[in-house]
C-alpha positions in Angstrom: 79.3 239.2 159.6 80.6 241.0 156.6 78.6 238.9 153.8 75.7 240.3 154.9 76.9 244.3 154.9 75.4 246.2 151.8 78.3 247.0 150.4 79.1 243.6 150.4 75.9 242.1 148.2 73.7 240.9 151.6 70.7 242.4 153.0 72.6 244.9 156.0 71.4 242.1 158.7 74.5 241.5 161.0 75.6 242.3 164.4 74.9 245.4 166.2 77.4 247.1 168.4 77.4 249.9 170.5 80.7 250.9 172.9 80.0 253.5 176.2 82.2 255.0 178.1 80.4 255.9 181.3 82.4 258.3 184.0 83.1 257.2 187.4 79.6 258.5 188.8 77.8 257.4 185.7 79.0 253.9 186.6 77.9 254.0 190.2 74.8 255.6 189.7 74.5 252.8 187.5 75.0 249.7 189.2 73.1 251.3 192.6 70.2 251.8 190.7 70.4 248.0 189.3 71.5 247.3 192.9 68.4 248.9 194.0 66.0 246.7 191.4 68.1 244.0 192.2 68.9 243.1 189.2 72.6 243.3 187.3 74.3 246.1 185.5 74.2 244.0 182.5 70.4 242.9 183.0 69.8 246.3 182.7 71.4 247.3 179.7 70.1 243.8 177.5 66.4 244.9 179.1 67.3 248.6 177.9 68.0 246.9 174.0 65.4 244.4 174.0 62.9 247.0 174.4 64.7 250.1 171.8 64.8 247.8 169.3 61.3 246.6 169.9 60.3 250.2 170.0 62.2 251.9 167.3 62.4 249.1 165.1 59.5 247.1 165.7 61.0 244.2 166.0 63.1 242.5 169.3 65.6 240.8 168.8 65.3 236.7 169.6 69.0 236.0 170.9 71.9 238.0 172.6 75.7 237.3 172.7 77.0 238.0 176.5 80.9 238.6 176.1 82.9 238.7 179.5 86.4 238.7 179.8 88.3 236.5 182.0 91.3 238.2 182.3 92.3 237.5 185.6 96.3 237.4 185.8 99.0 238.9 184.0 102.4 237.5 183.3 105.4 238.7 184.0 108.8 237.3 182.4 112.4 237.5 184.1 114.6 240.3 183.2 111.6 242.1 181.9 112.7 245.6 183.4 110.3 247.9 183.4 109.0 246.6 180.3 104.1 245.7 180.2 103.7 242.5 181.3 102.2 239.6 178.7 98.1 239.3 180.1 95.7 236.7 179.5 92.7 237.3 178.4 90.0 234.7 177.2 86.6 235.5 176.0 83.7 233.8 176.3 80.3 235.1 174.7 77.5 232.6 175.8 74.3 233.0 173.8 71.2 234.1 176.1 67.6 233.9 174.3 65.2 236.7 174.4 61.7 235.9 174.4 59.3 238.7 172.5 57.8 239.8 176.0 61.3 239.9 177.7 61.1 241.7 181.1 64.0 243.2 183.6 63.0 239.9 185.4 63.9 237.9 182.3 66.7 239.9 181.8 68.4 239.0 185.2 67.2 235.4 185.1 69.3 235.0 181.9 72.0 236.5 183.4 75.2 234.1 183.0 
C-alpha cells in the first residue's frame, strides 16, 4: 500500500504492477510457445518476474498475488433497451509462494 510510498513517510516497498497489452499475434505466439513447454501463459510470465527481479534487483521476490476474474455472466434487466447490461465480476487473488530457486516447473506447479 500507500503507507509505504515515499511520499508518504515509508520506505517505497509496496506492490509492483505492470499492465501489457499484447496484439492478437503477440497473444498466440504467446500461449503456443507456453503450449509448446507445456506450461501456462501465466507460469510464464511469474517465471519471467521471478527471475528480472532476481536479476536486476538482486533480490526475488518470496510471494505472488494471482488475480483472475470470474466474470462469467452478465445481467440483463427488463425494458433495458439498448441500454449495457449490469456484469458480475468477482476477483479472487490467491497467494502462490516463490521459492529463491523458482523454475518454469515451479512456476506451473503453483499454477492455481
Amino acid at each position: 500500500g500507500v503507507r509505504a510510498a515515499t511520499w508518504a513517510g515509508g520506505n517505497g516497498l509496496g506492490f509492483k504492477m505492470t499492465a501489457m497489452n499484447f496484439s492478437e499475434a503477440e497473444s498466440k505466439a504467446l500461449y503456443n510457445g507456453a503450449k509448446a513447454l507445456g506450461v501456462s501463459p501465466f507460469a510464464c510470465f511469474t517465471f519471467a518476474a521471478h527471475k528480472a527481479c532476481k536479476e536486476v534487483l538482486g533480490q526475488p521476490f518470496h510471494t505472488m498475488v494471482q488475480q483472475a476474474s470470474l466474470q462469467t455472466r452478465h445481467f440483463p434487466l427488463a425494458d433495458q433497451g439498448k441500454r449495457r447490461d449490469f456484469v458480475g465480476d468477482w476477483l479472487v487473488g490467491p497467494v502462490a509462494y516463490c521459492e529463491p530457486d523458482y523454475t518454469l516447473a515451479s512456476a506451473q506447479a503453483g499454477y492455481v
